[in-house]
C-alpha positions in Angstrom: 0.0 0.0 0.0 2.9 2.2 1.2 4.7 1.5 -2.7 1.2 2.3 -4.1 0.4 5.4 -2.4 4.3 6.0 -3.5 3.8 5.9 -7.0 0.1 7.9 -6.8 2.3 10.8 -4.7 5.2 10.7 -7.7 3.3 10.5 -10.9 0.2 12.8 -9.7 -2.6 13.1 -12.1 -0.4 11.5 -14.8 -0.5 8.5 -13.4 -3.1 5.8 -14.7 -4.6 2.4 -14.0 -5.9 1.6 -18.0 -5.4 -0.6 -20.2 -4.8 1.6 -23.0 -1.7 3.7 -23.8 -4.0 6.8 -24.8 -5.4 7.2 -20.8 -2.1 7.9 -20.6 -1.3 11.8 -20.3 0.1 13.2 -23.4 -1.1 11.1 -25.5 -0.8 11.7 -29.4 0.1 8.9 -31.9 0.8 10.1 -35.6 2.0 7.1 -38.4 4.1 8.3 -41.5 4.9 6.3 -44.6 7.9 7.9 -46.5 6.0 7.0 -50.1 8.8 8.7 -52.1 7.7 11.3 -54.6 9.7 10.2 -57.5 9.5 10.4 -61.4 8.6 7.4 -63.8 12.2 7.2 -65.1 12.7 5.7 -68.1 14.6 2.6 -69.9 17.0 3.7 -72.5 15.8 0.7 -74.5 12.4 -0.5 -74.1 12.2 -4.0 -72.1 10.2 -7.2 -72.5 7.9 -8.1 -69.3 8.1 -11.9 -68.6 4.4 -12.0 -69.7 5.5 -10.1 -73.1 4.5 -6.7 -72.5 6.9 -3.7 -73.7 7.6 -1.5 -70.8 9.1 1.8 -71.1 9.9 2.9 -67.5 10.4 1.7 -63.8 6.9 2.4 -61.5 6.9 6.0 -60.9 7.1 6.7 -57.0 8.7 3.1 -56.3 12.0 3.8 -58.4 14.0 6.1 -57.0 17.7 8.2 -57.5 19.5 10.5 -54.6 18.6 13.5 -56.8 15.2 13.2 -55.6 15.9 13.6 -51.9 16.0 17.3 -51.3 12.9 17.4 -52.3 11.1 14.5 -50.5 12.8 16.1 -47.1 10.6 19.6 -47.7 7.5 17.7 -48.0 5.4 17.8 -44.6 4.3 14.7 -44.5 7.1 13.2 -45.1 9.2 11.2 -42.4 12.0 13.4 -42.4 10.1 16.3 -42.2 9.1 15.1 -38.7 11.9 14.6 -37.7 13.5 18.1 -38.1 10.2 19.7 -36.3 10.8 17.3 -33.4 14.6 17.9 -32.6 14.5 21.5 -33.1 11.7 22.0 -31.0 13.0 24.6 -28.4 11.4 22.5 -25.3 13.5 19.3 -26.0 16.1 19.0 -23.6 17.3 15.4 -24.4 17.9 13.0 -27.3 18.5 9.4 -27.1 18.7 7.4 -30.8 19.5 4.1 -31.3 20.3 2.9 -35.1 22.2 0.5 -37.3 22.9 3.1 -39.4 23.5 7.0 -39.0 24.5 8.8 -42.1 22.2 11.3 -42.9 23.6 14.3 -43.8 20.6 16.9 -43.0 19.3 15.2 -40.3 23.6 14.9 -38.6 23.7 19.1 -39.7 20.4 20.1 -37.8 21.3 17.9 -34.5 24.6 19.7 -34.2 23.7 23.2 -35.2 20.7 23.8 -33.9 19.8 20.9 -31.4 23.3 20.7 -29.5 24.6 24.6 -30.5 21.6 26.7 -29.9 19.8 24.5 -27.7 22.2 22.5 -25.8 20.4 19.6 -25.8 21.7 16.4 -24.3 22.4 14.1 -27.8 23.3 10.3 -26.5 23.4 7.9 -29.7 23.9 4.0 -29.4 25.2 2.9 -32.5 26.5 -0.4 -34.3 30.0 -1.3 -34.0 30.0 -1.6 -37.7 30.1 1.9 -38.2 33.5 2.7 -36.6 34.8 0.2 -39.6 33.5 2.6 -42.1 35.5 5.3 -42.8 33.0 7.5 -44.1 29.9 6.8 -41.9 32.5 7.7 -39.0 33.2 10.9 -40.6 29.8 11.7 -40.5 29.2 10.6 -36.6 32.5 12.1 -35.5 31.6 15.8 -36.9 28.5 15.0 -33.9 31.1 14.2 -31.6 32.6 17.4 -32.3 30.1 19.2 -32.1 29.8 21.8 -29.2 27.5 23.8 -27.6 27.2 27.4 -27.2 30.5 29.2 -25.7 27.5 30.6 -23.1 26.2 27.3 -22.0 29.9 26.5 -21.9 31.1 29.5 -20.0 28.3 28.8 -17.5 29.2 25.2 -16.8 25.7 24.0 -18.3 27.0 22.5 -21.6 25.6 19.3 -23.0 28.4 17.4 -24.9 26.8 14.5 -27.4 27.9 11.4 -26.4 28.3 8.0 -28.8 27.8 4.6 -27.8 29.1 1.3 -30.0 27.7 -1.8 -29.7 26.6 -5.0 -30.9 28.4 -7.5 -32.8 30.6 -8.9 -29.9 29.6 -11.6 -26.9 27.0 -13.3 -28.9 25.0 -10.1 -30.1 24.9 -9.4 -33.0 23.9 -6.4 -35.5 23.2 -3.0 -32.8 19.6 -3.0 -35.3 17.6 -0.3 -33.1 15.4 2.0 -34.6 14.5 4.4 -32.2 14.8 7.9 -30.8 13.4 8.9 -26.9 12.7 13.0 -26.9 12.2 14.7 -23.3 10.6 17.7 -22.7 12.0 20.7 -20.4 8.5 22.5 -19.6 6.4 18.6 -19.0 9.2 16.4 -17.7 6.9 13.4 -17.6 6.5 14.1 -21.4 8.1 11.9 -23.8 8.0 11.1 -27.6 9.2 8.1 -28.7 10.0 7.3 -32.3 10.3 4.0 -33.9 10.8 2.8 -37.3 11.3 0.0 -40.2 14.0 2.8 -41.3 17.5 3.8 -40.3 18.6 7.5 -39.9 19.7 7.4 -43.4 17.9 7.8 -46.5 15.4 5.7 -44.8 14.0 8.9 -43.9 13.1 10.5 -47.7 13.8 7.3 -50.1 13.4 4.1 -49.0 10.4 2.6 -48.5 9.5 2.8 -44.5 6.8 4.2 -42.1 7.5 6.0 -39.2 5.9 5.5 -35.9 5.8 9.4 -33.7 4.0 8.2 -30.2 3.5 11.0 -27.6 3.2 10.0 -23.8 3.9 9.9 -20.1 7.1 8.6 -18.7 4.8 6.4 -16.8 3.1 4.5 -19.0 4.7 0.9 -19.2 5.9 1.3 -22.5 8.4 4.6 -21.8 9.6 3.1 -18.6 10.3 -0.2 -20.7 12.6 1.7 -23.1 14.5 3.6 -20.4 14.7 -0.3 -19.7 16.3 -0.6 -23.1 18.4 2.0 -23.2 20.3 1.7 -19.8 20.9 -2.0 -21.0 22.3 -0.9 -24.8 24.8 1.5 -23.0 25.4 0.0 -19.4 24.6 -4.1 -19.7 25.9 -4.9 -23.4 29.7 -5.8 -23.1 30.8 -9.1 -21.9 31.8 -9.6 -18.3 35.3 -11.7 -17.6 34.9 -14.2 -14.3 36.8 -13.3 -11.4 37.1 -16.3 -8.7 38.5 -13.5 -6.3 35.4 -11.4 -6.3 33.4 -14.9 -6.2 31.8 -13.3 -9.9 30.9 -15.6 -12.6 31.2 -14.6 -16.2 28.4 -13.4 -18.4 28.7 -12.3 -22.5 27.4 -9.3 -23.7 24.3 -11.5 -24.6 23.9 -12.9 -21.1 24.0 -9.3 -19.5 21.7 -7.6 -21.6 19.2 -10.2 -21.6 19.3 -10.8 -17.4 19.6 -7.0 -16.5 16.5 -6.1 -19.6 14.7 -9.2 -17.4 15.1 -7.8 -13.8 14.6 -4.1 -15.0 11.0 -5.2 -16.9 9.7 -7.1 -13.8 10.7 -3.9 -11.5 7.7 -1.8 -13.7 5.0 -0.9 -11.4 2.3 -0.8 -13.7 1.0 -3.1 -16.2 2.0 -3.2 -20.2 -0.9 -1.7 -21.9 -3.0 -3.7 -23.8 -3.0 -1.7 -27.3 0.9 -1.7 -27.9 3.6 -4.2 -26.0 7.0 -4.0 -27.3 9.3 -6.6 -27.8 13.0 -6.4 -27.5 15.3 -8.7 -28.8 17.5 -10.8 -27.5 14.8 -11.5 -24.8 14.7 -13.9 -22.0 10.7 -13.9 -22.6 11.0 -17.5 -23.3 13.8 -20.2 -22.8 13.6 -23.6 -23.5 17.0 -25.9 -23.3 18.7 -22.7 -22.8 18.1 -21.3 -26.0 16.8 -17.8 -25.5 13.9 -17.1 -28.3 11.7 -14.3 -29.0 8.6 -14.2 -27.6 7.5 -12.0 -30.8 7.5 -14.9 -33.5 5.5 -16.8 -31.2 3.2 -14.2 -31.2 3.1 -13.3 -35.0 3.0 -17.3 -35.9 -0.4 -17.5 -33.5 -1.9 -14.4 -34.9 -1.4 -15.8 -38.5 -2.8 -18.9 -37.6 -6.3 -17.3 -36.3 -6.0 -14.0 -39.1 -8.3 -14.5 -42.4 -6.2 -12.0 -43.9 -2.6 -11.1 -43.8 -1.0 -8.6 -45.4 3.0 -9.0 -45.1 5.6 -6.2 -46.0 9.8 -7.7 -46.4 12.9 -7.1 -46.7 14.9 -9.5 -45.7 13.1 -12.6 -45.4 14.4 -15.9 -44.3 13.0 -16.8 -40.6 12.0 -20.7 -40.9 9.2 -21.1 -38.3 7.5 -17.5 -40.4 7.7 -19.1 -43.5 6.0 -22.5 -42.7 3.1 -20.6 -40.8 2.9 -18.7 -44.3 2.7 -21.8 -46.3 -0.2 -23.2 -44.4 -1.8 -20.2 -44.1 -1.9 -19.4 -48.1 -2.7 -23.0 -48.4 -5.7 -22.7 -46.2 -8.9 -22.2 -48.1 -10.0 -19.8 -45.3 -7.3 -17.6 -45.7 -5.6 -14.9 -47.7 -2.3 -14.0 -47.9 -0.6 -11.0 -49.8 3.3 -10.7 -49.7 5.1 -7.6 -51.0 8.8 -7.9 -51.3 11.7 -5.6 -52.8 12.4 -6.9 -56.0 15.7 -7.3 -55.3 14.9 -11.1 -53.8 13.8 -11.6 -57.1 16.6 -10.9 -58.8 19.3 -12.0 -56.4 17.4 -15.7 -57.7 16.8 -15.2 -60.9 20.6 -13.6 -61.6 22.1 -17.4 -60.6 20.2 -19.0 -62.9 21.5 -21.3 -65.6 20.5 -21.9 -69.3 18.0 -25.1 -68.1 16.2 -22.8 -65.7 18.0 -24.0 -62.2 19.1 -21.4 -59.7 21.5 -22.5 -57.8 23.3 -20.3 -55.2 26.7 -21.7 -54.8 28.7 -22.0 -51.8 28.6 -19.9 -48.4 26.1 -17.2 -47.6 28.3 -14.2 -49.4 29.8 -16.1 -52.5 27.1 -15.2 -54.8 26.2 -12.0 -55.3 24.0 -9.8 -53.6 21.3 -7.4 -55.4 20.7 -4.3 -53.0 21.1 -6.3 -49.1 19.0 -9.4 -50.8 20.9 -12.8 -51.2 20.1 -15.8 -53.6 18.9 -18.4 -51.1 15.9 -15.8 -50.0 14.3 -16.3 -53.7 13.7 -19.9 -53.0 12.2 -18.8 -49.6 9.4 -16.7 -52.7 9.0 -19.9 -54.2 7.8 -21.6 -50.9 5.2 -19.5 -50.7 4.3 -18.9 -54.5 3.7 -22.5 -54.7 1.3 -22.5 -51.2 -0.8 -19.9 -53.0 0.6 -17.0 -51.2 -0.6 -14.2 -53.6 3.3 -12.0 -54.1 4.6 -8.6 -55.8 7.3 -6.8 -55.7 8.6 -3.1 -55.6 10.6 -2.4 -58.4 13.4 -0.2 -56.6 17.0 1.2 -57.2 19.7 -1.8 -56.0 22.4 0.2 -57.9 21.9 3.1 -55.0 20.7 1.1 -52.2 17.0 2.2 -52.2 15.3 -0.2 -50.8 11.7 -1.7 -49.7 12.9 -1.7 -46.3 9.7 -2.0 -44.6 8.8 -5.3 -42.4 5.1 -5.5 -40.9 2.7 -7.8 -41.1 -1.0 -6.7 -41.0 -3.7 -9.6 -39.3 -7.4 -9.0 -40.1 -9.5 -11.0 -37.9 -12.9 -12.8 -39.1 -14.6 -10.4 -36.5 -13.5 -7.1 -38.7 -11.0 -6.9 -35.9 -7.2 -5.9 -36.9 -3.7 -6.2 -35.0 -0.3 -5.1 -36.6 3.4 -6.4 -36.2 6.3 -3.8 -36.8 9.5 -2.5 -35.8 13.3 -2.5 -36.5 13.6 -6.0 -37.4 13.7 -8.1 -41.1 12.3 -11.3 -40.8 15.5 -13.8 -40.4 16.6 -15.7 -37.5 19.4 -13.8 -36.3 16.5 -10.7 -35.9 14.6 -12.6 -33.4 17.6 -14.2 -31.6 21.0 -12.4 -31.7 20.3 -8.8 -32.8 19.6 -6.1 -31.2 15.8 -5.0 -31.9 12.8 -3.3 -31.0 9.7 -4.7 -32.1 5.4 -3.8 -31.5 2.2 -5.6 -31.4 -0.3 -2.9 -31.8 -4.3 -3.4 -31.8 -4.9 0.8 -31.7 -7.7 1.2 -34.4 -6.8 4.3 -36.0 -2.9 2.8 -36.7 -4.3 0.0 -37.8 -6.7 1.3 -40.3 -3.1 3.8 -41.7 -1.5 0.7 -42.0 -4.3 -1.2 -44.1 -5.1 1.9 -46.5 -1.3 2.1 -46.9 -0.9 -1.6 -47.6 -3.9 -1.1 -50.3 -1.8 2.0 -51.7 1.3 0.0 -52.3 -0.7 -3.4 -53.0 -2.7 -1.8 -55.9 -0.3 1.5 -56.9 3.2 0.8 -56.3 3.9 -3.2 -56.3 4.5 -5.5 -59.6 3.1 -8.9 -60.1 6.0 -11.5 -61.4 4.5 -11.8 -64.6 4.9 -7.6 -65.2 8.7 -7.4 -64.1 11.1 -6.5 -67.1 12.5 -10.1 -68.0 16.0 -8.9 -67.8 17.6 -6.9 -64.5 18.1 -3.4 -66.2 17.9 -0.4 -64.8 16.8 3.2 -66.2 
């Protein structure tokens, strides 16, 4: 009673009993798709479509080039456009981002000159390891470690220096594969934004293929306190820990920490996950079984496909076994319908190894044949599963040669009932995203997200995706 009363004293009118996220102070919950204004560029030669159809251009709005950025980054509803009126709002007095991949130019310019310069603003950023390796992404992250506030927040000893965390890939973690970004408030500091994402702070903001998820609320509402969770784990439980018989300590990997400090600080919450959006965080001790640690995420997507008389799936990367198979009987069920939309870059990375009889054989080790965009060859016969259970597929015909990609990764369930739940977050659908990476995933049963997500899905379905039979039958570009 004492904790209770506690918590009642603390939290004040912000503080809520519901179910929901929205009874939550705050609340405000905005979806954006990046659905890239592009032109229909156009083949220097006309191409032959499998079926036999002459076809002049690539899909206009799916086929993108960098020249088309700037002008996707003024457009208000776009991503990025979002993202520039959150940091530089003047009441934001701290950043924390999480990503794979941070290289944005525009985005990297307004953090330091106007977030951290003018408004001193406390910038902490949890990256992958794998970007120290790159000379030119470092480049990029070091002119944020660089930068510095203003010489008066300096002279008055009330500077906020950016900070820069590396992790992942080490002590059985693999890729650092957050998407996410944590905004406090100076005037309401029980206010928090949290931002979370199929994309990386790249051109995943403008280009790409994404959405964009911009979810207002209180600091205590389960799901804030349960990334503060995540974040004090990414920078403070992620690096392996050595035995020491003369402290009596045994030894942990990076894996082992994360996963037994994220356990401990979840259980320590004092109010209940709300029923409209739970996040799941991978690696996860959710569920162990012969001391494998699993995600507790593809058990759930696997049972809501099983009980969904529609789903509506967006990849890619695409290779997670136990998905798959639940796909294959689903498309083969007479009950249900299944529509896949996949970069067409799985396509091709197939169809590129195969031989004069019509084989495709993808030789060797996962890297000795060649990629198209992130795509590898054994992910086309993973397409071929499902084509031949009835699973209805198209694909988005996008740039490989620049790296724009389809990078979205959702799966939409619609329920006999009229009911609708939705599946989203940082992760691709392979094994090592629900075992080994680092991720942040979402269940989500909110009505009004769900019914963005379904009339976006019916945008890209109908407007932007290619059935097999009207892809140009040879890989050529514009």
């Amino acid at each position: 009673m004492i904790k209770l009363l506690t918590i009642l004293v603390f939290f004040g009118p912000l503080y809520s009993f519901s179910g929901s996220i929205k009874d939550y102070k705050f609340y405000n919950y905005e979806v954006f798709f990046t659905n890239p204004n592009c032109p229909s560029y156009e083949y220097d030669t006309p191409q032959v479509s499998f079926d036999g159809e002459t076809l002049y251009q690539k899909p206009e709005n799916v086929y993108c080039k960098y020249k088309d950025a700037e002008a996707n980054e003024e457009r208000e509803e776009s991503p990025h456009f979002q993202i520039k009126k959150l940091i530089t709002n003047k009441d934001i007095k701290e950043l924390k981002m999480a990503y794979l991949s941070f290289s944005n130019n525009d985005i990297i310019n307004t953090l330091c000159n106007v977030s951290i310069k003018q408004n001193n603003v406390k910038l902490t950023l949890v990256l992958d390891k794998g970007n120290k390796s790159s000379s030119s992404k470092w480049e990029k992250i070091k002119k944020l470690l660089e930068c510095k506030p203003a010489q008066k927040y300096i002279k008055a000893q009330t500077a906020n220096f950016p900070q820069v965390f590396l992790r992942g890939q080490s002590g059985g973690i693999g890729y650092a594969h957050n998407k996410i970004i944590q905004a406090k408030y100076k005037s309401q500091p029980q206010k928090v934004t949290l931002v979370f994402s199929s994309a990386n702070m790249s051109s995943g903001t403008t280009l790409h293929h994404e959405n964009w998820h911009f979810l207002t609320t209180s600091q205590a509402s389960y799901l804030a306190q349960a990334h503060e969770c995540l974040f004090t784990g990414m920078i403070d439980h992620a690096k392996t820990i050595r035995a020491n018989s003369r402290l009596n300590r045994e030894g942990m990997s990076a894996k082992e920490n994360f996963v037994s400090f994220m356990d401990r600080c979840r259980k320590k919450i004092k109010v209940d996950e709300e029923d409209d959006i739970k996040a799941f965080f991978v690696p996860s001790k959710e569920n162990e079984e012969e001391n494998k640690i699993k995600s507790k995420a593809m058990e759930n997507i696997i049972s809501h496909i099983q009980d969904s008389k529609k789903i509506s799936v967006a990849v890619h990367r695409f290779s997670q076994k136990d998905l798959i198979k639940a796909l294959q009987r689903a498309g083969k069920s007479k009950e249900q319908e299944v529509r896949f939309v996949a970069d067409d870059d799985i396509f091709w990375a197939g169809k590129i190894n195969e031989n004069s009889h019509g084989r495709i054989r993808c030789f060797g080790g996962r890297n000795s044949t060649p990629r198209v965009g992130a795509n590898m060859c054994p992910e086309y016969f993973h397409i071929l599963k499902l084509k031949g259970s009835d699973v209805k597929i198209r694909y988005m015909q996008t740039n490989h040669s620049s790296f724009l990609l389809h990078h979205n990764k959702y799966i939409l369930f619609e329920k006999e009932d009229g009911k609708m739940a939705l599946h989203c977050g940082a992760g691709n659908f392979t094994e090592a995203a629900f075992s080994d990476n680092f991720e942040n995933y979402y269940f989500i049963t909110i009505p009004e997200v769900l019914e963005k997500f379904k009339k976006q899905y019916e945008y890209m379905w109908t407007k932007l995706a290619t059935p097999e039979g009207k892809l140009p039958s040879k890989l050529t570009r514009p």
